[in-house]
MOPAC internal coordinates of N, CA, C and O (Angstrom, degrees):
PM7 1SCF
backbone

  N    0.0000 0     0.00 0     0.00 0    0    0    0
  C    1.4553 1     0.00 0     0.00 0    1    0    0
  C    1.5197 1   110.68 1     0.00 0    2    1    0
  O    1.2310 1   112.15 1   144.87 1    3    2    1
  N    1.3219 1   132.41 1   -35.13 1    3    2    1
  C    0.8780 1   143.09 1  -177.32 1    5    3    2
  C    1.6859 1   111.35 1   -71.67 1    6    5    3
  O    1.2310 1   116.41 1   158.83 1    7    6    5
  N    0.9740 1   124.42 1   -21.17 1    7    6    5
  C    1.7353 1   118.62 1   178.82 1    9    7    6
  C    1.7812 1   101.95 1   -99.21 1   10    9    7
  O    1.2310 1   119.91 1  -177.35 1   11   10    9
  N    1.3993 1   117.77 1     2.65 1   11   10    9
  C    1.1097 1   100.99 1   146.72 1   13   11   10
  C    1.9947 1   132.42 1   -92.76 1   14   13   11
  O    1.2310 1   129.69 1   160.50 1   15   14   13
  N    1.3967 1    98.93 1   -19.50 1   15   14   13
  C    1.2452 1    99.55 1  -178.97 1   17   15   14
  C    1.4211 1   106.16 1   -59.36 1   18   17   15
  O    1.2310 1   116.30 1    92.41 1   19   18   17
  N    1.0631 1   124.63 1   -87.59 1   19   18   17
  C    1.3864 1   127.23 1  -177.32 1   21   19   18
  C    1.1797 1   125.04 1     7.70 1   22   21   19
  O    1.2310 1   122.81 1   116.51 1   23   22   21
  N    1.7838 1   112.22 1   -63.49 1   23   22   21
  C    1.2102 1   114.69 1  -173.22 1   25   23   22
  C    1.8183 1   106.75 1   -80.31 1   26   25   23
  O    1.2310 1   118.12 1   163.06 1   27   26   25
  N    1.3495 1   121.20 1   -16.94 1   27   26   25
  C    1.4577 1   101.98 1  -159.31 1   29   27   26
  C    2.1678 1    86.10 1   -91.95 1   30   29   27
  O    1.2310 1   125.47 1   159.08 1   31   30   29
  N    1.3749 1   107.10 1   -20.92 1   31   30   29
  C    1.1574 1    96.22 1  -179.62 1   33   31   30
  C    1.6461 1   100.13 1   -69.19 1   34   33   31
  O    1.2310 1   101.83 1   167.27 1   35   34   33
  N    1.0614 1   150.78 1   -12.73 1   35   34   33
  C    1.3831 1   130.97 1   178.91 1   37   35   34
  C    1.1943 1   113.72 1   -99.47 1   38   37   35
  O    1.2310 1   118.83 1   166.79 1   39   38   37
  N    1.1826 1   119.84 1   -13.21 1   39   38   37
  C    1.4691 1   134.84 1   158.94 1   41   39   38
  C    1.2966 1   112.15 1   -68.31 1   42   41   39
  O    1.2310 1   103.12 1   152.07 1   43   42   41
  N    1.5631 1   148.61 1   -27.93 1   43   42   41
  C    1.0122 1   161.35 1  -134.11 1   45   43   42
  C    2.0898 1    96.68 1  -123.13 1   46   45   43
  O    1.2310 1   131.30 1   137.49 1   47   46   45
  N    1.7998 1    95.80 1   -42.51 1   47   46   45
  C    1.3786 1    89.52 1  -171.67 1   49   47   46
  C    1.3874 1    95.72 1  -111.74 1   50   49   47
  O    1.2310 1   106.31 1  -153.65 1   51   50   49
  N    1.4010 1   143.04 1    26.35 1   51   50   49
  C    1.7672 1   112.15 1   168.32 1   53   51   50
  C    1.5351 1    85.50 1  -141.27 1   54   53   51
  O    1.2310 1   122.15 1   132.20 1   55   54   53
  N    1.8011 1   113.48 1   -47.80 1   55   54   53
  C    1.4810 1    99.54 1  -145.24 1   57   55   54
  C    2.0867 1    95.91 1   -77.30 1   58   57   55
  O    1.2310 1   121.34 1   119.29 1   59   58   57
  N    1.3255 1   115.04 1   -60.71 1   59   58   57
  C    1.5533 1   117.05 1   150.92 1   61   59   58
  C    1.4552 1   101.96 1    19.52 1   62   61   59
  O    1.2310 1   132.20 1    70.95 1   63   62   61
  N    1.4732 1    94.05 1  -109.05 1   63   62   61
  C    1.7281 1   112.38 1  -174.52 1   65   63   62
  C    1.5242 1   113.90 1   -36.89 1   66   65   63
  O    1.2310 1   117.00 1   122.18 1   67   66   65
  N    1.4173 1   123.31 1   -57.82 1   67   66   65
  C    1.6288 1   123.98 1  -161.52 1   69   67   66
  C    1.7805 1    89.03 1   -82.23 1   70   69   67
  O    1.2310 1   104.76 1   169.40 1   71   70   69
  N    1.1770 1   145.77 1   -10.60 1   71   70   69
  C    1.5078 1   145.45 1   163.88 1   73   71   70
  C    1.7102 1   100.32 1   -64.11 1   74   73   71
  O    1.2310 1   113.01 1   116.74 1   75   74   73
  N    1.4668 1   130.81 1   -63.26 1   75   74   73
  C    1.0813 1   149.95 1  -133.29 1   77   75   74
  C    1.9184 1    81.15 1   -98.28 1   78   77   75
  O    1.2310 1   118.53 1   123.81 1   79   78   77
  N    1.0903 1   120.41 1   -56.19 1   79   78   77
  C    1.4352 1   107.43 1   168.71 1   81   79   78
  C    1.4389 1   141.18 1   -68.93 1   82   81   79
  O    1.2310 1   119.14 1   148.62 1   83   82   81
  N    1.2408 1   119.25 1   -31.38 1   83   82   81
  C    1.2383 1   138.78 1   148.31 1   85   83   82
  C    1.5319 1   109.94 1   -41.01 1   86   85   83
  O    1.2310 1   113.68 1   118.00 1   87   86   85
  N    1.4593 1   129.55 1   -62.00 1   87   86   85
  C    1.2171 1   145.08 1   142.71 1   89   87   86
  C    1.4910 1   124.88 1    -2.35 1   90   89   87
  O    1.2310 1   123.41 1   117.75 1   91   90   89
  N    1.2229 1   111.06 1   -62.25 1   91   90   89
  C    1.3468 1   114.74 1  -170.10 1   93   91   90
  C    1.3535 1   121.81 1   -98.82 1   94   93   91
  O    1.2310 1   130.37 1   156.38 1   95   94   93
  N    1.6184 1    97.59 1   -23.62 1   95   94   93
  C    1.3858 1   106.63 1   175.17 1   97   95   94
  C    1.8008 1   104.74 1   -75.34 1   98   97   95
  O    1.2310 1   110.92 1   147.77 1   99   98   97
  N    0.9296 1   134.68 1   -32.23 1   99   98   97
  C    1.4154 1   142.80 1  -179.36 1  101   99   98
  C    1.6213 1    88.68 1   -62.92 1  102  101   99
  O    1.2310 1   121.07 1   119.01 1  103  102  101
  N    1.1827 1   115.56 1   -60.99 1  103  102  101
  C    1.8680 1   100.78 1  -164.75 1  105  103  102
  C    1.6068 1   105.21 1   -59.25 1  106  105  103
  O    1.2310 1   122.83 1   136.16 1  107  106  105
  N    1.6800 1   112.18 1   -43.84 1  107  106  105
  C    1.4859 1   100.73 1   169.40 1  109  107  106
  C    1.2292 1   136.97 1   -30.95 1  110  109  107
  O    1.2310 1   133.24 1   130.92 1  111  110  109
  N    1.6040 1    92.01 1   -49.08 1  111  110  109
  C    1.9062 1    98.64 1   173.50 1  113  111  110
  C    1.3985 1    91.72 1   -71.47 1  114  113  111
  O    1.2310 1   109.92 1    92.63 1  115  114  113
  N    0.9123 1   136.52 1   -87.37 1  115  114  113
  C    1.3492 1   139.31 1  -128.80 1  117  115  114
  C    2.0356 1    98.55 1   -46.34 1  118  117  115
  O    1.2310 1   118.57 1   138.70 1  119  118  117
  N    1.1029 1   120.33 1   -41.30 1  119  118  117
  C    1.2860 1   138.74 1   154.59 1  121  119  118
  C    1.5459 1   127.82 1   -15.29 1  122  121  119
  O    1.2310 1   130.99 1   134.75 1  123  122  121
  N    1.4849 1    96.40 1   -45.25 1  123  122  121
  C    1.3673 1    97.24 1  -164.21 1  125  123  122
  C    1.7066 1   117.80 1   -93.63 1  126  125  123
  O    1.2310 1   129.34 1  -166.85 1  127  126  125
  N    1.1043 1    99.61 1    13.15 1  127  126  125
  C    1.6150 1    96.29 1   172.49 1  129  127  126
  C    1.9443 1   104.86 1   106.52 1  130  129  127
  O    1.2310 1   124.22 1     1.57 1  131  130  129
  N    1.3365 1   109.52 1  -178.43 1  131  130  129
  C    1.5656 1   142.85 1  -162.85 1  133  131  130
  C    2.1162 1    71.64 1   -78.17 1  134  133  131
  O    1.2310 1   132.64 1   -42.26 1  135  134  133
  N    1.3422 1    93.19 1   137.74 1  135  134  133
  C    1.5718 1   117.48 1   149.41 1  137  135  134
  C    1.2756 1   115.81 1   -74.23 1  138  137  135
  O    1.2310 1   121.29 1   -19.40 1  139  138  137
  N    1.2435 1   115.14 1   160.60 1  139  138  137
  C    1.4378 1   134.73 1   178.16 1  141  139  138
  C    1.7717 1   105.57 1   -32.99 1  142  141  139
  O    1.2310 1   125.63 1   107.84 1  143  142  141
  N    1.5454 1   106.79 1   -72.16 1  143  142  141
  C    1.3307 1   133.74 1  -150.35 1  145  143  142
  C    1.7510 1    91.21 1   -58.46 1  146  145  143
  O    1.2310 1   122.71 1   115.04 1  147  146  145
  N    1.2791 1   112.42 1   -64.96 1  147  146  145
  C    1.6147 1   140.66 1  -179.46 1  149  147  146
  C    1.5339 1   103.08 1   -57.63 1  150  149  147
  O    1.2310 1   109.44 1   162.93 1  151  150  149
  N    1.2998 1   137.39 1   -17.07 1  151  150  149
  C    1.7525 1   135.54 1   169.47 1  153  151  150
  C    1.8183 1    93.30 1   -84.82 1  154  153  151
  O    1.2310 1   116.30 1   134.88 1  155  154  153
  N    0.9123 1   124.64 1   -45.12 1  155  154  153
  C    1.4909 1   126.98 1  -158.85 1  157  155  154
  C    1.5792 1   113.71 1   -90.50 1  158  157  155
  O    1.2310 1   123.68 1   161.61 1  159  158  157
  N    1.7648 1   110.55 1   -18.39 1  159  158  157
  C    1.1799 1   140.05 1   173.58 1  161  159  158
  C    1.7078 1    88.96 1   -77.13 1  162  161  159
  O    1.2310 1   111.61 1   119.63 1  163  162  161
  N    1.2687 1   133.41 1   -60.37 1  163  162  161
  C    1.3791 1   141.64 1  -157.46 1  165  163  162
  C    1.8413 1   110.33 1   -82.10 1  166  165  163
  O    1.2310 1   121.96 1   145.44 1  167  166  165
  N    1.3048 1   113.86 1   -34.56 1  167  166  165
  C    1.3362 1   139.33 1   158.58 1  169  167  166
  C    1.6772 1    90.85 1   -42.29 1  170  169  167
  O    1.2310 1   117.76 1    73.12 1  171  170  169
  N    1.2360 1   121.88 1  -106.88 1  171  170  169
  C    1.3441 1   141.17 1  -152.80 1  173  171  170
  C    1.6370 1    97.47 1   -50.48 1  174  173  171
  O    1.2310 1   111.58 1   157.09 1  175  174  173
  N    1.0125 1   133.47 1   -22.91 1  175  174  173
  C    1.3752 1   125.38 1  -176.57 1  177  175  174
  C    1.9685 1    96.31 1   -86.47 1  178  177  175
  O    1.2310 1   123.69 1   140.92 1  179  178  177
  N    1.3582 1   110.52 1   -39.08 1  179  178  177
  C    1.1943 1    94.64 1   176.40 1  181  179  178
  C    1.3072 1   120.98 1   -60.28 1  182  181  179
  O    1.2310 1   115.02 1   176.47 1  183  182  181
  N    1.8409 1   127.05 1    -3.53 1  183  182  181
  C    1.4876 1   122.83 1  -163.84 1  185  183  182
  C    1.0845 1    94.07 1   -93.91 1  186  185  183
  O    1.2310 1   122.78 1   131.69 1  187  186  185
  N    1.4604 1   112.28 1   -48.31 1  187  186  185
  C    1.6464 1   122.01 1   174.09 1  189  187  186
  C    1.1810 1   116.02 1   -40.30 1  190  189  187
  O    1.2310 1   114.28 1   145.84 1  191  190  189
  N    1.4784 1   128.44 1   -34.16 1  191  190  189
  C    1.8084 1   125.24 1  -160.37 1  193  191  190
  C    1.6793 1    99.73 1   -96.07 1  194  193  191
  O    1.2310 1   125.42 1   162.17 1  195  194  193
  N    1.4148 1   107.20 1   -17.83 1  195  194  193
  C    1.7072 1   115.92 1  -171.89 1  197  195  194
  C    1.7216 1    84.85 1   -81.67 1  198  197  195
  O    1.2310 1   117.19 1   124.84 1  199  198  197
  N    1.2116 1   122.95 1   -55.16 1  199  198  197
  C    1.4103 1   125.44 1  -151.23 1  201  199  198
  C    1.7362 1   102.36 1   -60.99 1  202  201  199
  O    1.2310 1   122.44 1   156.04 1  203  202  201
  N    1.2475 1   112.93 1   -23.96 1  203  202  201
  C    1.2671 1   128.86 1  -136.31 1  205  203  202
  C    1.7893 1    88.43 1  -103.60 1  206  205  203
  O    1.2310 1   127.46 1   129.14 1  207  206  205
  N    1.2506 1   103.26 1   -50.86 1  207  206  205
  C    1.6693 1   111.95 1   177.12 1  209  207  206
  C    1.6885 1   119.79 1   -69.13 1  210  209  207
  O    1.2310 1   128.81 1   169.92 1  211  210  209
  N    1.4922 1   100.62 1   -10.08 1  211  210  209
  C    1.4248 1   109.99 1   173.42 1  213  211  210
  C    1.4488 1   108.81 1   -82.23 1  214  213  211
  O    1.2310 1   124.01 1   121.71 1  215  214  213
  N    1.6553 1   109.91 1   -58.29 1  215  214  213
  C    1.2849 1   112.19 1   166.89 1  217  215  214
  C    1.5150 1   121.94 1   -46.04 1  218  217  215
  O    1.2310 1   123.35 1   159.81 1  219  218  217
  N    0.9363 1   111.18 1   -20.19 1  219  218  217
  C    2.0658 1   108.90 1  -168.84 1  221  219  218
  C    1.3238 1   101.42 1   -84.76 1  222  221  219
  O    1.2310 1   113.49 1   131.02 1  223  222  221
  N    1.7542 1   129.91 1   -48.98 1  223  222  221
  C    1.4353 1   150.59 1   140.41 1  225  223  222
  C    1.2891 1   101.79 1     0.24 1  226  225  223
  O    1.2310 1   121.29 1   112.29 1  227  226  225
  N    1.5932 1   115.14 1   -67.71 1  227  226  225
  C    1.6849 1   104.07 1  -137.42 1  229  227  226
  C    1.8570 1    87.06 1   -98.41 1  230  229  227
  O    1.2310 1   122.96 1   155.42 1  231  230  229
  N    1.5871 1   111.94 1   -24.58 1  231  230  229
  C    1.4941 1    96.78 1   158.11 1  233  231  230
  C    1.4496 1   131.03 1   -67.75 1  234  233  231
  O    1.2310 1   120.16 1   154.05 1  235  234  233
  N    1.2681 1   117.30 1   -25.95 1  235  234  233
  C    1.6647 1   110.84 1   163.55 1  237  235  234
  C    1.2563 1   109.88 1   -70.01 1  238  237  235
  O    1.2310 1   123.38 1   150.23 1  239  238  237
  N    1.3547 1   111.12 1   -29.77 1  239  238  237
  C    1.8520 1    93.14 1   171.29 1  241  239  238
  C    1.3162 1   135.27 1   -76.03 1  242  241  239
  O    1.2310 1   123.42 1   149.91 1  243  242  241
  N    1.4790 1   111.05 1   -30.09 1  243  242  241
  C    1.5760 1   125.96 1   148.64 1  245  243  242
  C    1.1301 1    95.41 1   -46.01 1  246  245  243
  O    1.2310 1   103.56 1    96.49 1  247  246  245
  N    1.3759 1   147.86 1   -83.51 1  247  246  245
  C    1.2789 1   145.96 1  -131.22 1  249  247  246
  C    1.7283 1   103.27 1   -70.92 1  250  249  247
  O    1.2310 1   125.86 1   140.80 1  251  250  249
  N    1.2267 1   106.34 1   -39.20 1  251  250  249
  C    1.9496 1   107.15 1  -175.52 1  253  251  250
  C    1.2673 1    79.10 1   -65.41 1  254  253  251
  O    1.2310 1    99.42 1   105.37 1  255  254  253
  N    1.3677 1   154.71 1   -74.63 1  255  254  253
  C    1.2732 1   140.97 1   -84.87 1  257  255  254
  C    2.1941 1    80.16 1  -100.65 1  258  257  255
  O    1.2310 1   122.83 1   133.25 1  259  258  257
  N    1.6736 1   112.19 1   -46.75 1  259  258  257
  C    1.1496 1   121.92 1  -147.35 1  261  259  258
  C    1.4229 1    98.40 1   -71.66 1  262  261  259
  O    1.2310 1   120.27 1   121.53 1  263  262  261
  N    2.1222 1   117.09 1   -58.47 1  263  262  261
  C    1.0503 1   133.66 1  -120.12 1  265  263  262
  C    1.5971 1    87.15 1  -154.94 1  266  265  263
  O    1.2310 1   115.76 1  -121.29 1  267  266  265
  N    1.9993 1   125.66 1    58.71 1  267  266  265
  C    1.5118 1   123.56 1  -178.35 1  269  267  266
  C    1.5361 1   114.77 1   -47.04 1  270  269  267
  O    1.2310 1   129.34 1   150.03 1  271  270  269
  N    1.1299 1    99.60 1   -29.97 1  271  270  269
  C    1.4674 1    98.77 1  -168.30 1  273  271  270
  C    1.8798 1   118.02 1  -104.07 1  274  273  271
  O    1.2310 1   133.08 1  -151.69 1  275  274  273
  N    1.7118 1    92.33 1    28.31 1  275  274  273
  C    1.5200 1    86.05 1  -169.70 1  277  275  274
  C    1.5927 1    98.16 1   -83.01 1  278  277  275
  O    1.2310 1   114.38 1   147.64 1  279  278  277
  N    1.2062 1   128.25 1   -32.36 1  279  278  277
  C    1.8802 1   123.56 1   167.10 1  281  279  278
  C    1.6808 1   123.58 1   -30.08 1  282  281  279
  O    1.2310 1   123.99 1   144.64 1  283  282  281
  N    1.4909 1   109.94 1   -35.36 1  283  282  281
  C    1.1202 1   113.75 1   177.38 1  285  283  282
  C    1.6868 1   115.20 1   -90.09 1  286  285  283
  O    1.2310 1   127.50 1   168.49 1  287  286  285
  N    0.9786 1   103.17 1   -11.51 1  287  286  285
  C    1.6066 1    74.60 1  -178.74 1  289  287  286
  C    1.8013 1    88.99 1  -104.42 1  290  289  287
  O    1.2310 1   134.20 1    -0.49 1  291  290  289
  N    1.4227 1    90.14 1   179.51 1  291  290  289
  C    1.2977 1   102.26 1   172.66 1  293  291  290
  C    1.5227 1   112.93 1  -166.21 1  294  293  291
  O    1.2310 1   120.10 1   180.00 1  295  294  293

């Protein structure tokens, strides 16, 4: 019985605690949102998807104006 105490008591007093802190501090980060690089990465894709929905717009409007009945077929 005794060659188990030992080890779970040092397990109990160093590895325990620095597990349980390591632990929480990781969810903290993980918590706090998009990094710098990855907001500005996410930014610019939103200009792209606006730019992109303008372009699709002014081709359906070419397209009603050219080809009324191009919606129906498919």
């Amino acid at each position: 019985m005794g060659w188990i105490v030992w080890p779970l008591m040092v397990f109990l007093i160093f590895v325990a605690p620095l597990w349980l802190i390591l632990h929480y501090r990781g969810k903290r980060h993980a918590g706090q949102g998009l990094s710098g690089e990855a907001q500005e990465k996410l930014q610019s894709l939103v200009v792209r998807a606006e730019q992109m929905q303008e372009r699709i717009q002014t081709l359906e409007k070419i397209l009603d104006e050219e080809a009324p009945q191009w919606r129906q077929r498919q």
